[in-house]
ZARORO-10760 format. One line per 5 residues: their letters; for each residue x, y, z of C-alpha. Coordinates in steps of 0.5 Angstrom, whole numbers, plus 500, padded with zeros to 3 digits. Layout:
# ZARORO-10760
a> X,Y,Z  ...
This chain:
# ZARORO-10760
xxxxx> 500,500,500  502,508,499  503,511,505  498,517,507  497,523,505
xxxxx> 494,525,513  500,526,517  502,519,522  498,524,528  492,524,525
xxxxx> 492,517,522  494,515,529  488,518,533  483,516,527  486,508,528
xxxxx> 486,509,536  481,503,536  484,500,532  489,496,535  484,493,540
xxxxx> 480,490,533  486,487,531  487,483,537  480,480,537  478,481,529
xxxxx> 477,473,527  480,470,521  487,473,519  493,471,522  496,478,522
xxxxx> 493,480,529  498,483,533  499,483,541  497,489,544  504,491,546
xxxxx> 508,490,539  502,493,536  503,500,539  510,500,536  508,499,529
xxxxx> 507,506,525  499,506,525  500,506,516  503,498,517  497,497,521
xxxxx> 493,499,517  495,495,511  496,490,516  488,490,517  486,491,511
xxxxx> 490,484,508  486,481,513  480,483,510  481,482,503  484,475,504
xxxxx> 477,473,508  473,477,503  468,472,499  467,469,507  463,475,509
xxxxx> 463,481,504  457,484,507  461,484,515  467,484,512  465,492,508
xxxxx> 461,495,515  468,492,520  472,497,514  466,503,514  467,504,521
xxxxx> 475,503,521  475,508,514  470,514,518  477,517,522  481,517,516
xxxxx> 483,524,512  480,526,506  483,526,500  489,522,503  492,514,500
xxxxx> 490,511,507  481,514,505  483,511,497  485,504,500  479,503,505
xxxxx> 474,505,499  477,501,494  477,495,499  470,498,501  468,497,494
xxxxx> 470,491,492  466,487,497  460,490,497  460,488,489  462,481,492
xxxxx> 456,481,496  451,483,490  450,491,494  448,494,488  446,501,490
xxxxx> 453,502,495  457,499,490  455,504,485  456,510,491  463,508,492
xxxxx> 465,508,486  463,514,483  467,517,489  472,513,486  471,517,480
xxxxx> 471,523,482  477,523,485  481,530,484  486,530,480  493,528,483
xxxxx> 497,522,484  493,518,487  487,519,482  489,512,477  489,507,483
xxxxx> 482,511,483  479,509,478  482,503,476  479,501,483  472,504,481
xxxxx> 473,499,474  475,493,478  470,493,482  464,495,478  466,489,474
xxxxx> 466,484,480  459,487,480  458,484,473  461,478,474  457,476,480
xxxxx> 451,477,476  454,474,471  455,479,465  462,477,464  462,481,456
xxxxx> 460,487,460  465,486,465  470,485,461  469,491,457  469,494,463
xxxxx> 476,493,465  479,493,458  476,501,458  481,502,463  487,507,460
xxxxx> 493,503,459  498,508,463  493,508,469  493,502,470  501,502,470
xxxxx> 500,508,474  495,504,480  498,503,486  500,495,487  495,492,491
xxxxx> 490,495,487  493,493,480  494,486,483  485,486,484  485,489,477
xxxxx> 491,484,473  488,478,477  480,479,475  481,480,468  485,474,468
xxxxx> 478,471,471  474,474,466  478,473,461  479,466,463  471,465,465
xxxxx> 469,470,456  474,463,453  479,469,452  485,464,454  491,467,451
xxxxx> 489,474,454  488,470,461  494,467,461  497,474,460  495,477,465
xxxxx> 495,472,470  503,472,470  502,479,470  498,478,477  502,473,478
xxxxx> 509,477,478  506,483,482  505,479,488  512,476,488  514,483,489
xxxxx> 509,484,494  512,479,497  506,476,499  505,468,498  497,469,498
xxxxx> 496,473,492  501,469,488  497,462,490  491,466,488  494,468,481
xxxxx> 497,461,480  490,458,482  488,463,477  493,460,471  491,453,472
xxxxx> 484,453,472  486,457,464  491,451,463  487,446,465  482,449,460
xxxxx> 486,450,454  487,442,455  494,442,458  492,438,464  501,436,466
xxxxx> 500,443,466  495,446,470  497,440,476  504,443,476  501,450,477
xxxxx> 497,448,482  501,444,486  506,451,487  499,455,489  499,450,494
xxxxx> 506,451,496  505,457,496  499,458,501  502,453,506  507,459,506
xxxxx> 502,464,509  496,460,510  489,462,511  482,458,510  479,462,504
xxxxx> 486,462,500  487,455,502  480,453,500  481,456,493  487,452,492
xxxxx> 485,445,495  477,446,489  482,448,484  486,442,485  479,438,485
xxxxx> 478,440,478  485,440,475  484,432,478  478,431,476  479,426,471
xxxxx> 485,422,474  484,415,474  485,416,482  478,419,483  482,419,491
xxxxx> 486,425,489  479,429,488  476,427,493  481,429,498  481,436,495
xxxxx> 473,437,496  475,435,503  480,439,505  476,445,501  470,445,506
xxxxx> 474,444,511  477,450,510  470,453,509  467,451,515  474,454,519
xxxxx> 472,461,516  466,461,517  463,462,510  456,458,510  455,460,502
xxxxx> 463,458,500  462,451,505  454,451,501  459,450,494  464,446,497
xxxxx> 458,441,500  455,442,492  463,440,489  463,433,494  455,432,491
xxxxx> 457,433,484  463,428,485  459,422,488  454,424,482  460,422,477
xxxxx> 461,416,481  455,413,481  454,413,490  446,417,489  446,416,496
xxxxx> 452,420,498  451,425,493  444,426,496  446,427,503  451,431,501
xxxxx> 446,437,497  441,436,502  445,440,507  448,444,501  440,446,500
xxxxx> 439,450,507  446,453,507  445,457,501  438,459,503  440,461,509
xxxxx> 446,465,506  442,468,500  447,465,494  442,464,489  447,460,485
xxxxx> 449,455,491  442,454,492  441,452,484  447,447,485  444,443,491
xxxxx> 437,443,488  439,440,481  444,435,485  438,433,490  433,432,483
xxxxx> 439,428,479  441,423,485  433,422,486  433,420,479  438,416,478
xxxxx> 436,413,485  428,411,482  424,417,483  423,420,477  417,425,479
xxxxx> 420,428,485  427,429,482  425,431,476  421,437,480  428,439,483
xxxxx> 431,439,478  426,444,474  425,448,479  434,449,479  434,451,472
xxxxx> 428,455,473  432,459,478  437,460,474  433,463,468  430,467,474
xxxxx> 437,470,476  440,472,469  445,465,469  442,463,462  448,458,460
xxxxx> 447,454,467  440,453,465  441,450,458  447,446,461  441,444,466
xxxxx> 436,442,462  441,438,458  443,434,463  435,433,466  434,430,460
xxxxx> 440,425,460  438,422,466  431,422,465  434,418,458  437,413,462
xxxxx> 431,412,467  426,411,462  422,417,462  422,419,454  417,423,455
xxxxx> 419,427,460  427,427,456  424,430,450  421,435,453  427,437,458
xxxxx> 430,437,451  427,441,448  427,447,454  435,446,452  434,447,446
xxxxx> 429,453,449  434,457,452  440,455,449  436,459,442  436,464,447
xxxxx> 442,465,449  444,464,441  440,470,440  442,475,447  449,473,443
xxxxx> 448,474,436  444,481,438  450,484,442  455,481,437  451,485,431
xxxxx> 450,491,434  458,491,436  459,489,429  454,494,427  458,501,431
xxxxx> 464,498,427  461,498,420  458,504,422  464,507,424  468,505,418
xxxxx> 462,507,414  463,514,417  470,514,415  469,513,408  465,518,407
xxxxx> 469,524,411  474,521,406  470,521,400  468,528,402  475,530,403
xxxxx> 477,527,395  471,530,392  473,537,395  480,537,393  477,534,386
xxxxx> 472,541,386  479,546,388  483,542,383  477,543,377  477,550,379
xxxxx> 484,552,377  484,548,373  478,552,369  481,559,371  488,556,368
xxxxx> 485,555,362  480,562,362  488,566,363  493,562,359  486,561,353
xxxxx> 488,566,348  496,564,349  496,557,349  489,553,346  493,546,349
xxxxx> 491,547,356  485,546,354  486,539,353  491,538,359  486,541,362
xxxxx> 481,535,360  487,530,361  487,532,368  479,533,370  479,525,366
xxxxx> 484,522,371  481,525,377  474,522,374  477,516,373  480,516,381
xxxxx> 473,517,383  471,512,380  476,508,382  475,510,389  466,507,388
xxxxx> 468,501,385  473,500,392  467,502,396  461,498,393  467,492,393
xxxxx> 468,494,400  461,493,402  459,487,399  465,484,402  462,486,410
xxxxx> 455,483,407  459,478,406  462,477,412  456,478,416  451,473,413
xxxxx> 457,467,414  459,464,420  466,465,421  469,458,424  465,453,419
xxxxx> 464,458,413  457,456,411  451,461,411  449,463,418  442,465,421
xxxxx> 441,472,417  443,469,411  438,463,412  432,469,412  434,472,406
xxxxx> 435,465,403  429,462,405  423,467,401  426,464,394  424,457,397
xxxxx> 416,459,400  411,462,396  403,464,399  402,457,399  408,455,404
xxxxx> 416,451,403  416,446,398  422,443,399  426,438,404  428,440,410
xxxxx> 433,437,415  435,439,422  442,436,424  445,437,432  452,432,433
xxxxx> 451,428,439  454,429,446  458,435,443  459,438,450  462,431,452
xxxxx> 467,432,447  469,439,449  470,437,455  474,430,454  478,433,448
xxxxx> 478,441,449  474,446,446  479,446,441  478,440,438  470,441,439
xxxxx> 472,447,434  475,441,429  469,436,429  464,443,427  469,445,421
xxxxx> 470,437,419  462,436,419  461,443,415  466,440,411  461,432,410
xxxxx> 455,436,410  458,440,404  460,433,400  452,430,401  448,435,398
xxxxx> 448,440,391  451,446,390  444,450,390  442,447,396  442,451,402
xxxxx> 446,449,408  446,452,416  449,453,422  443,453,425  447,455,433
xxxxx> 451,450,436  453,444,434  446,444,430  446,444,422  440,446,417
xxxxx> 440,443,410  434,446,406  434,442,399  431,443,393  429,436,390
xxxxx> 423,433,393  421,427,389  420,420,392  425,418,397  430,423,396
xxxxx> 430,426,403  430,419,407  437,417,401  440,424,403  438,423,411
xxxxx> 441,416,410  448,419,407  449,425,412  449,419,417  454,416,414
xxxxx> 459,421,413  457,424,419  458,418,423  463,414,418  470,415,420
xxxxx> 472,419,426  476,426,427  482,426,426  485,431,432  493,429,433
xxxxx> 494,423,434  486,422,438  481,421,433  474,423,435  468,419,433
xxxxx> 462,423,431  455,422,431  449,426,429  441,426,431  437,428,424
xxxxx> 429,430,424  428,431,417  421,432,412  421,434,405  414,438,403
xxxxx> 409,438,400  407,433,405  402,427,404  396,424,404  393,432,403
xxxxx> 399,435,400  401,439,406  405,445,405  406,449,411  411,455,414
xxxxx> 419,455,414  418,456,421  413,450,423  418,445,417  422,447,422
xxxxx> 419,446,428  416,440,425  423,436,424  426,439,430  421,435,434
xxxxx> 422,428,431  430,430,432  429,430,439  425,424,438  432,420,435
xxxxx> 436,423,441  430,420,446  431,413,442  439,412,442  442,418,438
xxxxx> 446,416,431  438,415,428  434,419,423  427,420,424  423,423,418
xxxxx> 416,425,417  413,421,412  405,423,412  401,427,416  394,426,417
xxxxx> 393,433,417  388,438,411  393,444,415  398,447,417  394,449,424
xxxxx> 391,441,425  400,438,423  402,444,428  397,440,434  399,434,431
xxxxx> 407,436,431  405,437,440  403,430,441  408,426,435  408,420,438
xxxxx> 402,419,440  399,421,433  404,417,431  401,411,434  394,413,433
xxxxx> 396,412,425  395,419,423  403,420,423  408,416,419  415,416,421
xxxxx> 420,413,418  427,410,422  434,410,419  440,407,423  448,410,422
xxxxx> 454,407,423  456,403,429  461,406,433  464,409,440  461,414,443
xxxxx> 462,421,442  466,425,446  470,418,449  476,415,448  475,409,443
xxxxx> 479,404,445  475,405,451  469,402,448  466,396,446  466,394,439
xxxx> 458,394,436  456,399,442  451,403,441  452,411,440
C-alpha cells in the first residue's frame, strides 16, 4: 500500500480503536498483541488490517464492508489511506450482490480529484464494477468494463490495486474463452504478487493460471500449477486462499483415473470453509462432493451431501449454491427411481437460474435432466427436458448473436463514416482542382488552346479516380454483406443469410422442399473430453461432410451450436430418406482426426421433404422447422445415431399438422403419422476414447 497523505498524528487518532479490533478480529492470521502493535506505524497496521480483509473477503462480504465502513470514518479525506479503504469498500459490496452501495462508492472512486492517487481510483472504480457483473453473470459487459481502462492508468495504480484489476480480468477472460488473454494477465497478476512478496495472491494467481491451462486442454500443465498454488498457500495459510487451492486441485484432478485424489481435495476445500465460517462457500463445496459422488454413481451420498448443501444456500442467500443443490437432489433421486420427485427438483433449479440471468447454466440443465430422465426410461419426459435445451440455448443464441451485430454494426458503422469523410474530402479536393483548372484555362485560353486539353486530361484522370474509388467501396460493402451472412468458423450460411434465402423456396401456399435438421450428438461431451479446441475441428470437418451430401444450390446452415439446417430443392420420392441415409453415414463413417486422438462423431436427423401426403400438405419454413425439430429429439430420446422423417401426416392444414407435431407419438400411434427410421454406422460413442469402448456398441 502507498503511505497516506494525512500526517501519522491524524492517522493515529483515527486508528485508536484499531489495535484492540485487530487483536480480537476472526479470520486472518495477522493480528498482532497488544503490546507489538502499539510499536507498529498506524500506516502498517492499517495495511495490515486491510490484507486481513481481503484474503477473508468471499467468506462474509457483507460483514466484512460494515467492520471496514467503521474503520475508514476517521480517515483524512482525499489521503491514500481513505483510497485503500474505499477501494476495499467497494469491492466487497459487489462481492456481495449491494448494487446501489457498490454503484455509490464507485462513483466517488470516479470523481477522484486529479493528482497521483487519481489512477489507483479509477482503476479500483472499474475492477469492482466488473466484479459486479460478473457475480450477476454478465461477463461480455465486465470485460469491457475492465478493457476501457487506460493502459497508462492501469501501470499507474498502486499494486495491490493492479493486482485485483491484473487477476479479475485473467478470470473474466478465462470464464468469456478468452484463453490467450488469460493467460497473460495471470502471469501479470502472478509477477506483481512476487513483488509484494505476499504467498497468498500469488497461490490465487497461480490458481487462476491453472484453471485456464487446464481449459486449454493442457492438464500436466494445470496440476504443476496448482501444485505451486498449494505450496504457495501452505506458506501463509488462510481458509479461504487454502480453500480456493484445494477446489482447483479437485477440478485439475477430476479425470484422473485415481478418483481419491479428487476426493480429498473436495474435503479439505469444505473443511477450509467451515473454518472460515463461510456458509455460502461451504454450500459450494458441499454442492462439489455431490456433483463428484454423481460421477461416481454413489446416488445416495450425493443425495446426502445436497441436501445439507440446499438449507446452506437459503439461508446465505446464494442463488447459485441453491441451484446446484436443488439440481443434484433432482438428479441423484433420478438415478435412485423417483423420477417425478426428481424430476421436480430439477426444473425447479433450471427454473431459477432462468429467473437470475444465468442462461448458460439453465441450458446445461435441461441437457443433462434429459439424460438422465433418458437413462430412467422416462422418453417423454426426456423429450421435453430437450426441448426446454433447446428453448434456452436459441435464447441465448439469440442475446449472443444480437450483441454481437449490434457491436459489428458500430464497427461498420464507424467504417462507413470514415469512407464517406474520405470520399467527402476526394471530392472537395477534386472540386478545388477543376476550379483551377477552369481559370488556368480562361487565362493562358488565348496563349495556348493545349491547356484545354491537358485540362480535359487531368479532369479525366480524377474521374477515373472517383471511379476507382466507388468500385472500391461498393466491392467493400459487398465483402461486409459477405462476412455477415456467413458463419466465421464453418464458412457456411448463417441464420441472417437463411432469412433472406429462404423466401425463394416459399410461396403464399408454404415451403416445397425438404427440410433436414441435423444436431452431433453429446457435443459437450466431446469439448469436454477433447477441449473446445478439437469441438471447433469436429463442426468445421462435419460443415466440410454436409457439403459433400448435397448439390451445389442446395442450402445449408449453421443453424446454432452444433445443430445444422439443410433445405433441398429436390422433392421427389425417396429423395429425403436417400439424402438422411447418406448424412448419416458420412457424419458417422469415419472419426475425426485430432492429433493422434480420433473422434468418433455421430448425429441425430429429423428430416421432412414438402408437400406432405396424403393431402399435399404444405406449411411455413417456421412450423417445417418445428416439425423436424420435433421428430430429431425423438431419434435422440431413442438411442441417437438415427434419422427420423416424417413420411405422411393425416392433417388437411397446417393448423391441425401444428397440434398433431405436439403429440408426435401419440398421433404416430394412432396412425394418423407415418414415421420412417434409419439407423447409422455402429461405432464409439461421441465425446469417448475409442479404445475404451466395446466393438457394436450402441451411439
Amino acid at each position: 500500500m502507498h503511505p497516506p497523505l494525512a500526517s501519522r498524528s491524524t492517522l493515529c487518532a483515527a486508528l485508536a480503536a484499531l489495535a484492540l479490533l485487530c487483536a480480537c478480529s476472526p479470520g486472518g492470521g495477522d493480528a498482532q498483541p497488544p503490546a507489538s502493535a502499539a510499536s507498529v506505524p498506524a500506516d502498517q497496521r492499517l495495511a495490515r488490517e486491510l490484507d486481513r480483509i481481503e484474503r477473508a473477503a468471499r467468506a462474509k462480504p457483507a460483514l466484512l464492508e460494515q467492520e471496514l465502513r467503521s474503520i475508514g470514518a476517521g480517515l483524512e479525506p482525499g489521503s491514500a489511506a481513505e483510497l485503500d479503504v474505499l477501494a476495499l469498500r467497494a469491492w466487497l459490496s459487489a462481492l456481495a450482490r449491494d448494487r446501489a452501495l457498490t454503484d455509490g462508492i464507485c462513483q466517488k472512486l470516479r470523481d477522484w480529484p486529479a493528482g497521483p492517487l487519481r489512477a489507483s481510483a479509477v482503476v479500483a472504480a472499474a475492477t469492482a464494477a466488473a466484479e459486479y457483473l460478473r457475480v450477476q453473470g454478465d461477463l461480455r459487459e465486465a470485460r469491457k468494463t475492465l478493457l476501457a481502462v487506460d493502459l497508462s492508468q492501469a501501470s499507474a495504480a498502486n499494486p495491490v490495486i493492479r493486482w485485483r484489476y491484473h487477476d479479475q480480468l485473467a478470470g473474466i477472460s478465462s470464464d468469456s474463452g478468452e484463453l490467450d488473454a488469460s493467460l497473460n494477465q495471470g502471469h501479470v497478476a502472478l509477477r506483481l504478487a512476487e513483488q509484494m512478496g505476499q504467498p497468498w495472491r500469488m497461490a490465487l494467481a497461480l490458481v487462476e493460471l491453472s484453471y485456464t491451462s487446464n481449459r486449454a486442454d493442457t492438464p500436466a500443465r494445470a496440476r504443476q500449477l496448482i501444485g505451486q498454488a498449494l505450496s504457495e498457500a501452505q506458506k501463509d495459510p488462510d481458509p479461504m486462499t487454502l480453500n480456493r487451492v484445494y477446489t482447483m486441485r479437485g477440478i485439475v484432478y477430476s479425470s484422473d483415473a485415481d478418483s481419491g485424489i479428487t476426493l480429498q481435495a473436495y474435503s479439505d476445500a469444505l473443511e477450509q470453509a467451515s473454518r472460515a465460517g463461510a456458509d455460502a462457500v461451504r454450500a459450494l463445496g458441499l454442492a462439489n462432493l455431490a456433483d463428484y459422488h454423481l460421477r461416481q454413481g454413489h446416488w445416495a451420498r450425493a443425495l446426502e451431501l445436497a441436501e445439507q448443501a440446499l438449507p446452506l444456500a437459503r439461508a446465505a442467500r446464494h442463488a447459485s449454491a441453491e441451484s446446484v443443490a436443488r439440481a443434484n437432489i433432482g438428479l441423484a433421486k433420478i438415478a435412485m427411481g423417483r423420477v417425478a420427485e426428481g424430476r421436480d427438483d430439477v426444473r425447479a433449479s433450471n427454473t431459477l437460474d432462468e429467473q437470475k440471468g444465468a442462461l448458460s447454466d439453465a441450458s446445461v440443465g435441461w441437457e443433462e435432466l434429459a439424460g438422465y430422465l433418458e437413462r430412467a426410461g422416462d422418453l417423454a419426459g426426456a423429450v421435453g427436458a430437450y426441448r426446454e435445451h433447446r428453448r434456452v440455448s436459441e435464447r441465448v443464441l439469440r442475446d449472443e448473436t444480437r450483441k454481437l451485430l449490434l457491436e459489428a454494426q458500430e464497427r461498420q458503422d464507424a467504417e462507413q463514416r470514415a469512407r464517406d469523410i474520405e470520399l467527402l474530402n476526394r471530392d472537395n479536393a477534386l472540386k478545388a482542382e477543376q476550379v483551377h483548372q477552369r481559370n488556368l484555362a480562361l487565362m493562358l485560353w488565348a496563349a495556348l488552346g493545349g491547356c484545354v486539353l491537358v485540362s480535359l486530361g487531368l479532369l479525366w484522370q480524377a474521374f477515373r479516380r472517383v471511379r476507382r474509388t466507388n468500385e472500391a467501396l461498393a466491392h467493400s460493402n459487398a465483402s461486409l454483406k459477405r462476412q455477415s451472412e456467413t458463419d466465421p468458423l464453418t464458412g457456411l450460411a448463417n441464420r441472417r443469410h437463411f432469412q433472406s434465402a429462404i423466401k425463394s423456396l416459399s410461396s403464399g401456399d408454404g415451403l416445397a422442399a425438404s427440410v433436414f435438421l441435423i444436431d452431433i450428438d453429446h457435443f459437450k461431451r466431446i469439448n469436454d473430453s477433447y477441449g473446445h479446441a478439437a469441438g471447433d475441428s469436429v463442426l468445421i470437418e462435419m460443415a466440410s461432410r454436409l457439403r459433400q451430401a448435397v448439390r451445389d444450390d442446395d442450402l445449408i446452415v449453421r443453424w446454432g451450436g452444433e445443430e445444422f439446417l439443410i433445405v433441398a430443392r429436390a422433392r421427389e420420392g425417396p429423395f429425403a430418406a436417400q439424402l438422411a441415409q447418406r448424412l448419416l453415414d458420412l457424419i458417422g463413417g469415419e472419426p475425426v482426426p485430432q492429433e493422434g486422438r480420433p473422434i468418433p462423431v455421430t448425429a441425430s436427423i429429423g428430416f421432412v421433404s414438402l408437400p406432405l401426403p396424403p393431402h399435399g400438405l404444405r406449411m411455413s419454413w417456421e412450423r417445417a422447422i418445428d416439425l423436424v425439430d420435433t421428430v430429431m429429439y425423438l431419434a435422440k430420446a431413442h438411442g441417437r445415431n438415427k434419422a427420423y422423417g416424417v413420411e405422411r401426416i393425416d392433417a388437411p392444414d397446417a393448423l391441425a399438422a401444428a397440434q398433431l407435431t405436439a403429440r408426435l407419438e401419440a398421433a404416430c400411434s394412432e396412425g394418423r403419422v407415418g414415421l420412417q427410421v434409419l439407423t447409422g454406422p455402429s461405432g464409439a460413442r461421441p465425446g469417448e476414447a475409442a479404445e475404451h469402448v466395446p466393438r457394436g456398441a450402441s451411439a
